[in-house]
py3Dmol code that shows the C-alpha trace and the ligand (Angstrom):
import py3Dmol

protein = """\
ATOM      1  CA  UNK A   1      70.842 103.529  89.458  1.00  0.00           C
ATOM      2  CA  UNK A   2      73.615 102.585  91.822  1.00  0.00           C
ATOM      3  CA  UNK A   3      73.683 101.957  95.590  1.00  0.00           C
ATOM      4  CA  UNK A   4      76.225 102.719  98.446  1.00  0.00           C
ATOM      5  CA  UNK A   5      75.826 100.703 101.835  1.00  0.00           C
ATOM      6  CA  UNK A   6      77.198 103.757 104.087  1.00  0.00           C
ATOM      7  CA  UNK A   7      77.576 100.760 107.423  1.00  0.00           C
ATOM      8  CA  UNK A   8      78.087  97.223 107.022  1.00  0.00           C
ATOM      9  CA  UNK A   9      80.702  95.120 108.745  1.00  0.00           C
ATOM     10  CA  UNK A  10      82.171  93.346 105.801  1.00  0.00           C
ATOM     11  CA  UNK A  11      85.168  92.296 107.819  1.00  0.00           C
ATOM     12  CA  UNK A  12      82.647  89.977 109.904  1.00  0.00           C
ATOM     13  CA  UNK A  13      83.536  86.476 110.340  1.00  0.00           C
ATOM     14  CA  UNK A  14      80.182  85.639 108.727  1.00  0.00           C
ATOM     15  CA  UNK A  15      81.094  86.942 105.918  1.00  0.00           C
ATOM     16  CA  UNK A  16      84.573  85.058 105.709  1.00  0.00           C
ATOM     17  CA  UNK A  17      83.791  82.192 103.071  1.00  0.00           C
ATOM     18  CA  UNK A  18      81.318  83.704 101.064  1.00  0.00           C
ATOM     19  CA  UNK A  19      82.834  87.106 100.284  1.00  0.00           C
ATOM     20  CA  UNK A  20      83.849  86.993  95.909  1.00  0.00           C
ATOM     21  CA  UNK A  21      80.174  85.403  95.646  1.00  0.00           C
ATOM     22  CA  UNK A  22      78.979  87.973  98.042  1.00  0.00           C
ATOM     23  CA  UNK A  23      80.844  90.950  96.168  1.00  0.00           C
ATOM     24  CA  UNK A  24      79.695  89.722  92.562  1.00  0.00           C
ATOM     25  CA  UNK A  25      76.070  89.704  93.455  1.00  0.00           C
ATOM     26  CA  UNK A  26      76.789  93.263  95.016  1.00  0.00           C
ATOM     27  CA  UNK A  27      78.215  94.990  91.753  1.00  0.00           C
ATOM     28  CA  UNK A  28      75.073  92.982  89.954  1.00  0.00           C
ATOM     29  CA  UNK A  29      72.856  95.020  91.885  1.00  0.00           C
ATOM     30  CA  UNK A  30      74.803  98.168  91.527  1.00  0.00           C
ATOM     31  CA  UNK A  31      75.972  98.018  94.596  1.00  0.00           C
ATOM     32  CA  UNK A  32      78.994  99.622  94.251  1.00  0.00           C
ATOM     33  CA  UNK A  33      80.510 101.256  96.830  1.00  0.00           C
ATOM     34  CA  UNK A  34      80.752  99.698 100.695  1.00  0.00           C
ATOM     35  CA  UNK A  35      81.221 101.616 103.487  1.00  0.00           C
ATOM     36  CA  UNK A  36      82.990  99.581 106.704  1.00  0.00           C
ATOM     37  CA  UNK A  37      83.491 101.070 109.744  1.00  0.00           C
ATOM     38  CA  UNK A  38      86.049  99.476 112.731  1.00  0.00           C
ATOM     39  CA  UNK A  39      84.394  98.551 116.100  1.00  0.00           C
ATOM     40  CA  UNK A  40      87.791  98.367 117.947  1.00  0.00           C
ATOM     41  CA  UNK A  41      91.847  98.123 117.545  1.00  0.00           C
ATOM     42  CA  UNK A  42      92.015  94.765 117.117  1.00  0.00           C
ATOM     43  CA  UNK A  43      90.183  94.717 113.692  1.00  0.00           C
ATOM     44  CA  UNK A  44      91.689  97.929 112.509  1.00  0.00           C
ATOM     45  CA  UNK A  45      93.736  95.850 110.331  1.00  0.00           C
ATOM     46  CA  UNK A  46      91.234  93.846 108.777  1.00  0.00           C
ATOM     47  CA  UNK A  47      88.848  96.884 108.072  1.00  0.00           C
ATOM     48  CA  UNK A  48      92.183  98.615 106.413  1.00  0.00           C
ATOM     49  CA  UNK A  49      93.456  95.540 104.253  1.00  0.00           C
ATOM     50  CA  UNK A  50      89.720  94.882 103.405  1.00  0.00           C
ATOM     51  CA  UNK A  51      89.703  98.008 101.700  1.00  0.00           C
ATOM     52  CA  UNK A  52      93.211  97.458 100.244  1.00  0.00           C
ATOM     53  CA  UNK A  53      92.016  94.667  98.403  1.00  0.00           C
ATOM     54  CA  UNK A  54      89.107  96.500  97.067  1.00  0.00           C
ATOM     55  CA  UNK A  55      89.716  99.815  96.114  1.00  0.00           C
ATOM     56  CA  UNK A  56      89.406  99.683  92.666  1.00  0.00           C
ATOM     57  CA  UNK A  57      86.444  99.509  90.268  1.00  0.00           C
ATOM     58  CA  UNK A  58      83.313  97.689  89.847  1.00  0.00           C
ATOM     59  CA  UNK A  59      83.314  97.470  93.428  1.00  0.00           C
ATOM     60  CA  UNK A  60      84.981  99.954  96.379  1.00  0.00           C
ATOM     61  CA  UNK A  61      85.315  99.021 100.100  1.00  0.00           C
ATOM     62  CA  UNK A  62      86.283 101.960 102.254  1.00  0.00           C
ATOM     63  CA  UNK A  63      87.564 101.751 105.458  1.00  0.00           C
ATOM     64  CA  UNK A  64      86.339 104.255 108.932  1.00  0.00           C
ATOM     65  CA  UNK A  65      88.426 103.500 112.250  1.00  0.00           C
ATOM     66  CA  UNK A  66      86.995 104.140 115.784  1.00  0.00           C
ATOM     67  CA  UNK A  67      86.294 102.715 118.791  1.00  0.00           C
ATOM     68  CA  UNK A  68      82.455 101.254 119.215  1.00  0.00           C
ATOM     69  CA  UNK A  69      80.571 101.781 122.480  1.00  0.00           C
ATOM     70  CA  UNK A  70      80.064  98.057 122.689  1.00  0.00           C
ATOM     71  CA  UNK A  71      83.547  96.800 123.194  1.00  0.00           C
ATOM     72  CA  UNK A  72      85.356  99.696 124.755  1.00  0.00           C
ATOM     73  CA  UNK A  73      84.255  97.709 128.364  1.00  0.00           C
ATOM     74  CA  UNK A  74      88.100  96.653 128.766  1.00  0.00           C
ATOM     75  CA  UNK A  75      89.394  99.357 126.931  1.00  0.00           C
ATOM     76  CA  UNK A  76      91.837 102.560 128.364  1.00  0.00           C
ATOM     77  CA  UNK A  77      93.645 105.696 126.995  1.00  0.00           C
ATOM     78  CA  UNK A  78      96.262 103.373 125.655  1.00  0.00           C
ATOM     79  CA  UNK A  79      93.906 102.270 122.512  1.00  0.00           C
ATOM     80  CA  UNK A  80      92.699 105.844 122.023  1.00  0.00           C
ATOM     81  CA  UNK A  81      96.147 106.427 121.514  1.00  0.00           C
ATOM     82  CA  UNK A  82      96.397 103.621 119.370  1.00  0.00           C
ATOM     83  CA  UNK A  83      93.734 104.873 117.814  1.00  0.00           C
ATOM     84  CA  UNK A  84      95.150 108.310 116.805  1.00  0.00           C
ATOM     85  CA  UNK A  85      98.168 106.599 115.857  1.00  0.00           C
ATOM     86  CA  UNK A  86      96.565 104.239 113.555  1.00  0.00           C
ATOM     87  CA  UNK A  87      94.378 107.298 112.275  1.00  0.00           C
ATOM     88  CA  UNK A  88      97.559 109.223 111.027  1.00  0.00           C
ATOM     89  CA  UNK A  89      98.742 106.072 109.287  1.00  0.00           C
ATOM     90  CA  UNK A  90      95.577 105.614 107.173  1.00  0.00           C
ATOM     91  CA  UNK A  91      94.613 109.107 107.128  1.00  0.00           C
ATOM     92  CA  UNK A  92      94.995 109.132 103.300  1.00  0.00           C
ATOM     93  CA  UNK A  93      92.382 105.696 103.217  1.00  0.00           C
ATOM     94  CA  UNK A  94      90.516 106.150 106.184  1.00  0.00           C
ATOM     95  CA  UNK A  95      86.973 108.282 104.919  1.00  0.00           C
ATOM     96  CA  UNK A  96      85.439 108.200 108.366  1.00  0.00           C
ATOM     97  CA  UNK A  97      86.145 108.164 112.266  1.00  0.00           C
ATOM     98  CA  UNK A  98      83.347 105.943 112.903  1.00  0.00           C
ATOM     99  CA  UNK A  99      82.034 103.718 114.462  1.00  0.00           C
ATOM    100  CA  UNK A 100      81.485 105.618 117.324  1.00  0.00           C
ATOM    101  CA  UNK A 101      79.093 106.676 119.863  1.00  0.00           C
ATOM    102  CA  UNK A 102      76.753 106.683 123.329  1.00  0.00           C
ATOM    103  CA  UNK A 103      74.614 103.739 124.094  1.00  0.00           C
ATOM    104  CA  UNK A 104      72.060 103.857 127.000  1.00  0.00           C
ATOM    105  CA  UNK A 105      71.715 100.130 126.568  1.00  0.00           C
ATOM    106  CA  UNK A 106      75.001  98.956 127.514  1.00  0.00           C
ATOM    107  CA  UNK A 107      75.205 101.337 130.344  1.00  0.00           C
ATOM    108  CA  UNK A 108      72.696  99.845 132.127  1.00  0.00           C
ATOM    109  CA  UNK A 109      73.827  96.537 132.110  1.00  0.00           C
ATOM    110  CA  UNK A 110      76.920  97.885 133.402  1.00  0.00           C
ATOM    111  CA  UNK A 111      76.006  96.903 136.924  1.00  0.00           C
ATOM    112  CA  UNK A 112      76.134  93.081 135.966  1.00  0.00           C
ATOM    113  CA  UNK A 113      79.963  94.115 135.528  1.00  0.00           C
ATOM    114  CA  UNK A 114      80.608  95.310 138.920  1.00  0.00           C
ATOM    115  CA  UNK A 115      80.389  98.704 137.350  1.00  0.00           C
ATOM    116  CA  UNK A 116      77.958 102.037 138.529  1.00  0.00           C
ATOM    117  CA  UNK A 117      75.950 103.469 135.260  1.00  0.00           C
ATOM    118  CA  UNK A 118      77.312 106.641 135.963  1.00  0.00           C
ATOM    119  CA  UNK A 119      80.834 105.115 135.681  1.00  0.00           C
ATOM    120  CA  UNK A 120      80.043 103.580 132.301  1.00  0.00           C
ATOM    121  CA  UNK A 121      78.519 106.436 130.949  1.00  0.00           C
ATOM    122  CA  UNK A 122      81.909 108.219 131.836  1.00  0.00           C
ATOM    123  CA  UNK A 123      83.688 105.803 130.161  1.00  0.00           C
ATOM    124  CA  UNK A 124      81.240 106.082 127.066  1.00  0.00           C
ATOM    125  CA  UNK A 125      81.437 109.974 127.074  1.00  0.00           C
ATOM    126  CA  UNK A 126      85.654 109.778 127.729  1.00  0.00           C
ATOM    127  CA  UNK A 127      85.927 107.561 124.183  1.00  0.00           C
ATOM    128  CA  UNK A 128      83.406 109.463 122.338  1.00  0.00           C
ATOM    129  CA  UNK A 129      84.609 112.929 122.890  1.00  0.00           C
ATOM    130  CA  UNK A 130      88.016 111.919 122.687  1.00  0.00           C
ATOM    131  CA  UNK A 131      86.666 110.276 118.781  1.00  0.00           C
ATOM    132  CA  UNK A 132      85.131 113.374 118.027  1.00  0.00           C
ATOM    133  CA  UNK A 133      88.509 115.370 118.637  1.00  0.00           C
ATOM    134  CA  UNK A 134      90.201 113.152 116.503  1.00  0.00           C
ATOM    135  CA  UNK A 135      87.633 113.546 113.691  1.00  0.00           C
ATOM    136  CA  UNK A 136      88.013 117.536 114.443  1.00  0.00           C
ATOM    137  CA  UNK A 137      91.632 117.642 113.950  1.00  0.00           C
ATOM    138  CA  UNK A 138      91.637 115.191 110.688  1.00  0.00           C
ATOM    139  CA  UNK A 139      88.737 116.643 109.126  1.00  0.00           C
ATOM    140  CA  UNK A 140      86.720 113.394 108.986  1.00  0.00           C
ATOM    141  CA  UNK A 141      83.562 113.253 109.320  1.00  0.00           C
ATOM    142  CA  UNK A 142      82.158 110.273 112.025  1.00  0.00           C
ATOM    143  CA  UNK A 143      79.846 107.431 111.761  1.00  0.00           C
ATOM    144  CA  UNK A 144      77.936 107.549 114.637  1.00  0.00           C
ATOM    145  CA  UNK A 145      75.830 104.636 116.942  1.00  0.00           C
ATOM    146  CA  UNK A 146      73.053 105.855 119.512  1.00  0.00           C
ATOM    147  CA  UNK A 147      70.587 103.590 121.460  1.00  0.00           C
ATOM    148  CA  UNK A 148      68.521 105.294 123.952  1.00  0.00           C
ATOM    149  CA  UNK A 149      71.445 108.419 124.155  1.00  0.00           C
ATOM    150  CA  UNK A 150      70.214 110.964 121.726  1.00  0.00           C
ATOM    151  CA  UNK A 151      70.018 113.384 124.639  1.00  0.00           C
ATOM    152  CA  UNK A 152      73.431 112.757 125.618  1.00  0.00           C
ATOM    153  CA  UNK A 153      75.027 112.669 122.027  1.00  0.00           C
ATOM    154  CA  UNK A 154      73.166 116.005 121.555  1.00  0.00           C
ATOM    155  CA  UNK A 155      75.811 118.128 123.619  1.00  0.00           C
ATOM    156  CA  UNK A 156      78.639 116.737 122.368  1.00  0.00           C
ATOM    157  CA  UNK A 157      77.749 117.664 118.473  1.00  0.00           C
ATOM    158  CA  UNK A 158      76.623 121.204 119.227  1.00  0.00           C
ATOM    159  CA  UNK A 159      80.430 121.694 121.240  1.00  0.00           C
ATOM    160  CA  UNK A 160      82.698 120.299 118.378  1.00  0.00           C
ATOM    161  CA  UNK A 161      80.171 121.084 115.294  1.00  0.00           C
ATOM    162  CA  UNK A 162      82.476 119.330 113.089  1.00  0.00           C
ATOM    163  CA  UNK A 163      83.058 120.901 109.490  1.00  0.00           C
ATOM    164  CA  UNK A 164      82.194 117.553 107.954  1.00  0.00           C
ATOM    165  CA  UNK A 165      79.581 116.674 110.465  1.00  0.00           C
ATOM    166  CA  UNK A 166      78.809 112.898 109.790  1.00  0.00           C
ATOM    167  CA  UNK A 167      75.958 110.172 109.982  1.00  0.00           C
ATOM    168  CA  UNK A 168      73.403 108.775 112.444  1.00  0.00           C
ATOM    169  CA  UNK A 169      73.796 105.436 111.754  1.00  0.00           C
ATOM    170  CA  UNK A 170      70.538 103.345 112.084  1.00  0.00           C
ATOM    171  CA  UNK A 171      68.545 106.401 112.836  1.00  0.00           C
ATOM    172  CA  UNK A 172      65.755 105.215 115.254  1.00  0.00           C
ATOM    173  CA  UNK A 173      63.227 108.539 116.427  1.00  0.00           C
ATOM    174  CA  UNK A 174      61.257 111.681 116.304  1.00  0.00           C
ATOM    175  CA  UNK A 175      60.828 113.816 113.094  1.00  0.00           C
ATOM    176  CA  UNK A 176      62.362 116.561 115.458  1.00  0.00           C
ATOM    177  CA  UNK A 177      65.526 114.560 117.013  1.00  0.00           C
ATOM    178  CA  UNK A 178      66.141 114.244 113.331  1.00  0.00           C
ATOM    179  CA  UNK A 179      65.873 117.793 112.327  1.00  0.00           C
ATOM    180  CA  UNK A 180      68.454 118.441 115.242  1.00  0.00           C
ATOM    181  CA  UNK A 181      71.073 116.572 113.949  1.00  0.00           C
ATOM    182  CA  UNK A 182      70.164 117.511 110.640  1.00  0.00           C
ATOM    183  CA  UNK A 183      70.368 121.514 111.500  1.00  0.00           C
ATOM    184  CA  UNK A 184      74.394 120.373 112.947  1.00  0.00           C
ATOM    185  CA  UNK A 185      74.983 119.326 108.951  1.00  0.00           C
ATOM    186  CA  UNK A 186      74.260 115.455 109.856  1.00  0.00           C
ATOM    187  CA  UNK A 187      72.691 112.429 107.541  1.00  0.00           C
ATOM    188  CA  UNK A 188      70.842 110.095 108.876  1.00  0.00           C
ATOM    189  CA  UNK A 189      71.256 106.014 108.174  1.00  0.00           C
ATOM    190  CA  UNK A 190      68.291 104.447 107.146  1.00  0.00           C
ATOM    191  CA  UNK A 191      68.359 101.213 107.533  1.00  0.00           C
ATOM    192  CA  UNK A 192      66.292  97.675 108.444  1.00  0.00           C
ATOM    193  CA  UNK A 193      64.683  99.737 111.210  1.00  0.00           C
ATOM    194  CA  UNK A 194      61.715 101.328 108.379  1.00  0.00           C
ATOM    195  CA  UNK A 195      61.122  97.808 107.050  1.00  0.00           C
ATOM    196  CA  UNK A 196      59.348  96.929 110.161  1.00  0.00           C
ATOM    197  CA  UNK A 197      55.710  98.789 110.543  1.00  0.00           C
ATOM    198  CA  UNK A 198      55.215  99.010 113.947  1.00  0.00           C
ATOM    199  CA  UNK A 199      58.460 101.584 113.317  1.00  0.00           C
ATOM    200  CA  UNK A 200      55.481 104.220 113.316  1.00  0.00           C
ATOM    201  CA  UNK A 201      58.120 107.292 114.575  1.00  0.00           C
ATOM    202  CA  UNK A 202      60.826 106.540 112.681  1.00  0.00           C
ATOM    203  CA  UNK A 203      58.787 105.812 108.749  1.00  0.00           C
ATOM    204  CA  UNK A 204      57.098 109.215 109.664  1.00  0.00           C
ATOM    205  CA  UNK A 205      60.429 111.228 110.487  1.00  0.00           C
ATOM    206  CA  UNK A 206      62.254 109.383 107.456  1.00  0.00           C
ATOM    207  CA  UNK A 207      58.645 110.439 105.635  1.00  0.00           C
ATOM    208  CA  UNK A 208      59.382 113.981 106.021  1.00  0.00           C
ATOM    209  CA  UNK A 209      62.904 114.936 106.330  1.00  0.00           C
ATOM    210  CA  UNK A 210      64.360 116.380 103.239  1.00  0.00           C
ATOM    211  CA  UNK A 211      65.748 113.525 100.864  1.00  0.00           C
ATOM    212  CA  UNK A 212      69.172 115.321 101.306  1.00  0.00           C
ATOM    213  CA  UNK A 213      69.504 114.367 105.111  1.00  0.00           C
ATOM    214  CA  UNK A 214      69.508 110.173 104.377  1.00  0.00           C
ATOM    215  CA  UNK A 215      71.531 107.631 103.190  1.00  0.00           C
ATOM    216  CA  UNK A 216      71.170 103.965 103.115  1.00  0.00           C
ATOM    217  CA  UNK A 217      72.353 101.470 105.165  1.00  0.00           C
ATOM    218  CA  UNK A 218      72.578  97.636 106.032  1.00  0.00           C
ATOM    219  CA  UNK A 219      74.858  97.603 109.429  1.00  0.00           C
ATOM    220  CA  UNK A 220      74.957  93.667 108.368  1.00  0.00           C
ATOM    221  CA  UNK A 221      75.639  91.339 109.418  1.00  0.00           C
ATOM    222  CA  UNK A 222      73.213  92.716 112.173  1.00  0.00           C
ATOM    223  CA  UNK A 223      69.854  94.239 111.864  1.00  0.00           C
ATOM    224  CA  UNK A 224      68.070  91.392 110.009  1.00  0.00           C
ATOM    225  CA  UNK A 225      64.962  93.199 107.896  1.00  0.00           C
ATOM    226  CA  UNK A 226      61.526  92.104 109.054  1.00  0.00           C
ATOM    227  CA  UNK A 227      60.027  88.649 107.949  1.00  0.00           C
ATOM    228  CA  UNK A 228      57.453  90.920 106.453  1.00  0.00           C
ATOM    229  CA  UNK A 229      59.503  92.698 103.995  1.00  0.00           C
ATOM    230  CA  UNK A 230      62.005  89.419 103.475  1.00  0.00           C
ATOM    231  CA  UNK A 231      59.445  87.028 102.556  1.00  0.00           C
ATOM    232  CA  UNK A 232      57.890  89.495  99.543  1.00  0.00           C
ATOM    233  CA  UNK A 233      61.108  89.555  98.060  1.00  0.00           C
ATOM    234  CA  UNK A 234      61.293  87.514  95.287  1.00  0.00           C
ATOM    235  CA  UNK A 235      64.275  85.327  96.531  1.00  0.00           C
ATOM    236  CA  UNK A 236      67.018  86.876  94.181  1.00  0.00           C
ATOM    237  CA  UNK A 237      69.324  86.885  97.675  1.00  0.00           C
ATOM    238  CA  UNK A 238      70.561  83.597  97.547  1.00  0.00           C
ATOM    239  CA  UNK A 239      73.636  83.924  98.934  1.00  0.00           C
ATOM    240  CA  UNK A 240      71.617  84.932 102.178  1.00  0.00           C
ATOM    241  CA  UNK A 241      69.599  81.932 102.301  1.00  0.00           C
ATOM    242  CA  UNK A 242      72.995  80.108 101.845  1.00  0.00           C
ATOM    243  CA  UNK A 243      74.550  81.745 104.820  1.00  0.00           C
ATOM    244  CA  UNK A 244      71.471  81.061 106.841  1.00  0.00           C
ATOM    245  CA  UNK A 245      71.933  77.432 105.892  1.00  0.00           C
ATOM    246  CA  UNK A 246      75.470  77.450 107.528  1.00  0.00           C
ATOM    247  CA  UNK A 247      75.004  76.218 111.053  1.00  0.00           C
ATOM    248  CA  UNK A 248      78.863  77.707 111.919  1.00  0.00           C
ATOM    249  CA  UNK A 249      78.481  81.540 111.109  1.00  0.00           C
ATOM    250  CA  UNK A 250      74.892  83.354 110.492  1.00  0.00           C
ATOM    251  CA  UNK A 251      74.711  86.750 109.869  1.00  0.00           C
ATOM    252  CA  UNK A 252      71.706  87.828 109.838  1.00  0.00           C
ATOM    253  CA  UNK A 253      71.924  90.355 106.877  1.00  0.00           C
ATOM    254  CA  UNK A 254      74.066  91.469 104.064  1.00  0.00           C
ATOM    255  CA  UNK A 255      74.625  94.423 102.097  1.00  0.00           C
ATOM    256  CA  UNK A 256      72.627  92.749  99.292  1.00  0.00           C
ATOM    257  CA  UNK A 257      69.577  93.757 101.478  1.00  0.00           C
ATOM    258  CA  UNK A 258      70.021  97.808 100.071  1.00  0.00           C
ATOM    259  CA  UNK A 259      67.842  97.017  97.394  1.00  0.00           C
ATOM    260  CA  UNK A 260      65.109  96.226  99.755  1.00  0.00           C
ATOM    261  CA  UNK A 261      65.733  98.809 102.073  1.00  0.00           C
ATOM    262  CA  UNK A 262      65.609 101.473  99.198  1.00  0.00           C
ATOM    263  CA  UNK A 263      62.481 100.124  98.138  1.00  0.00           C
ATOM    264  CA  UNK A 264      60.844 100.509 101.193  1.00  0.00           C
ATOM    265  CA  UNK A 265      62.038 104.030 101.129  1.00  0.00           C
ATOM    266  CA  UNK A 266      60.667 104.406  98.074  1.00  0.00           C
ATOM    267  CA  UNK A 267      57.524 103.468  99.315  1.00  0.00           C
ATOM    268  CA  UNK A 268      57.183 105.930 102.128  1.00  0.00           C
ATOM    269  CA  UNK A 269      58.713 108.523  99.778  1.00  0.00           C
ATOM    270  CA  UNK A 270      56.903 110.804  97.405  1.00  0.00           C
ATOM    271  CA  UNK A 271      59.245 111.751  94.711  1.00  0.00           C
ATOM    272  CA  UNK A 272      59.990 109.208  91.794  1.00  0.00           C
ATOM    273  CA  UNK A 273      62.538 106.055  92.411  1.00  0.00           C
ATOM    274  CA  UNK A 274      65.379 107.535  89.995  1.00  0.00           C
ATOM    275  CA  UNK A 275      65.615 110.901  92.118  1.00  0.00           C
ATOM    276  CA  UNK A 276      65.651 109.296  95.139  1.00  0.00           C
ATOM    277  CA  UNK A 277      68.475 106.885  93.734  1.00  0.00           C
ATOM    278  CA  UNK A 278      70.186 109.920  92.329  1.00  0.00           C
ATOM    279  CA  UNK A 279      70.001 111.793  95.528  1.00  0.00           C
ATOM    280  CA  UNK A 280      71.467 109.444  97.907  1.00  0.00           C
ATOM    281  CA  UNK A 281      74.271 108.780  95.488  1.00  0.00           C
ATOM    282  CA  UNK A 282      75.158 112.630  96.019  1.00  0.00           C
ATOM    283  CA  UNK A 283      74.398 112.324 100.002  1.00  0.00           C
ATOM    284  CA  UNK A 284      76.971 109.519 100.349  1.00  0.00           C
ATOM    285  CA  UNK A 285      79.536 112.065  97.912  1.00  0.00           C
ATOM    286  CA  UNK A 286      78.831 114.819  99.895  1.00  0.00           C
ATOM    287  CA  UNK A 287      79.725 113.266 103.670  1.00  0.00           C
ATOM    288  CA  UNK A 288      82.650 111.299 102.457  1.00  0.00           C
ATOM    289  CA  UNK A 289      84.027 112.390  98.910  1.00  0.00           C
ATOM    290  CA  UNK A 290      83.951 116.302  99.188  1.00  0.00           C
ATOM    291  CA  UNK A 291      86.858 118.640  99.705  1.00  0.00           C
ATOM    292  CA  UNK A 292      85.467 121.247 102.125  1.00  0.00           C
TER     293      UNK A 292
END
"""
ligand_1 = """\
1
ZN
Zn 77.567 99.096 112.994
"""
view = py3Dmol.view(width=600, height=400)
view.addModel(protein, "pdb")
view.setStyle({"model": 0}, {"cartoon": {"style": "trace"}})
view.addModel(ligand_1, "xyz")
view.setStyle({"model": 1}, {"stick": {}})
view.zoomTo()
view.show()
């Protein structure tokens, strides 16, 4: 079986030091394939020459560019259009316009900035449908972030309905907001979200969506898994333990942490553990390595 980590921020600080050990225990696992998306234009460079130096067999970093809802607070037109320049540039590495998206949460702590919701949300909606063009005109599909904004990202995917349509990273809700992005030609991210169990909503919509709609994901070094499902694990992770032993840089998560994810999915799915492998492998090809 091998894995693919569709989101994790590999060009993280906290994952400066440790990164050979941290790619050798990857390609142990099968983890073979990492999938890193920018947040903003100033680590667009890092993302790309990431990826540079690991393009090649056992293990493959591939690099997305976009703008994240979190840090586009101080951000104007001028880094969209850096953006779209630095999109053209890497257009033949780039396999994603992600990550980008709406987040409810950061809109309403806008007014501790001086700043009206309704401005942010402006702001939001001015970088993401701006994104989405991009990913329109390239062809790319887009990684996509949502807290508390399905509503809102809703419109904007039914207007472009991009050919290659894309992923919902972290997908948190309803079996039905699922089947909506999933009827506009999206994945959805599963991630540390269905290793928690009070995650009723989500473990039931992941529980009955079609095995074609999901991929895996870590989105490390955020999104630690739950205590629950950490402490089970037999602790094969040690790099993660050493990390957490590091008093300078933490992250809470690494893309070691897709074997545990996929075995909670394998839990809440029915079908056997080598199909579902199988058929996330050709979810992942599908989004990112197809020629439609
Ligand atoms: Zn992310």
């Amino acid at each position: 079986m091998q894995f693919t980590d569709s989101h994790c921020h590999l060009d993280d600080i906290a994952f400066k030091e440790h990164l050979p050990e941290l790619l050798v225990q990857c390609q142990q696992l099968n983890i073979n394939r990492i999938i890193v998306p920018a947040i903003s234009p100033s680590n667009f460079n890092q993302v790309l020459e990431l990826a540079k130096n690991h393009h090649k067999d056992p293990i493959c970093i591939y690099p997305c560019l976009g703008i994240h809802p979190w840090f586009l607070q101080d951000l104007n037109d001028t880094h969209l259009a850096q953006l779209t320049q630095s999109v053209k540039q890497a257009r033949s590495d780039i396999i994603a316009i992600g990550e980008i998206g709406l987040d409810g949460a950061i809109a309403k702590k806008a007014e501790a900035h001086g700043q009206s919701i309704e401005d942010n949300w402006h702001h939001q909606q001015h970088f993401f449908d701006y994104q989405l063009n991009i990913a329109n005109e390239q062809n790319l599909p887009v990684i996509i972030h949502h807290r508390q904004s399905h509503d809102k990202i809703m419109p904007f995917l039914k207007r472009y309905k991009l050919n290659k349509a894309g992923i919902i990273h972290g997908f948190s809700g309803s079996y039905q907001q699922a089947v909506n992005y999933i009827d506009l030609g999206f994945k959805l991210g599963v991630g540390s979200t269905i290793t928690y169990s009070r995650a009723k909503k989500t473990i039931n919509a992941i529980k009955r969506l079609p095995l074609t709609s999901l991929v895996l994901e870590t989105d490390a070094p955020s999104m630690p898994l739950s205590k629950e499902v950490m402490s089970n694990e037999v602790k094969s992770d040690e790099l993660l333990m050493t990390y957490e032993s590091d008093a300078t840089k933490k992250p809470n998560n690494s893309p070691v942490n897709i074997i545990q994810i996929f075995k909670v999915l394998t839990n809440i799915r029915t079908e056997n553990v080598e199909e579902i492998a199988n058929q996330l492998e050709s979810n992942i090809e599908q989004v990112f390595f197809s020629h439609i």
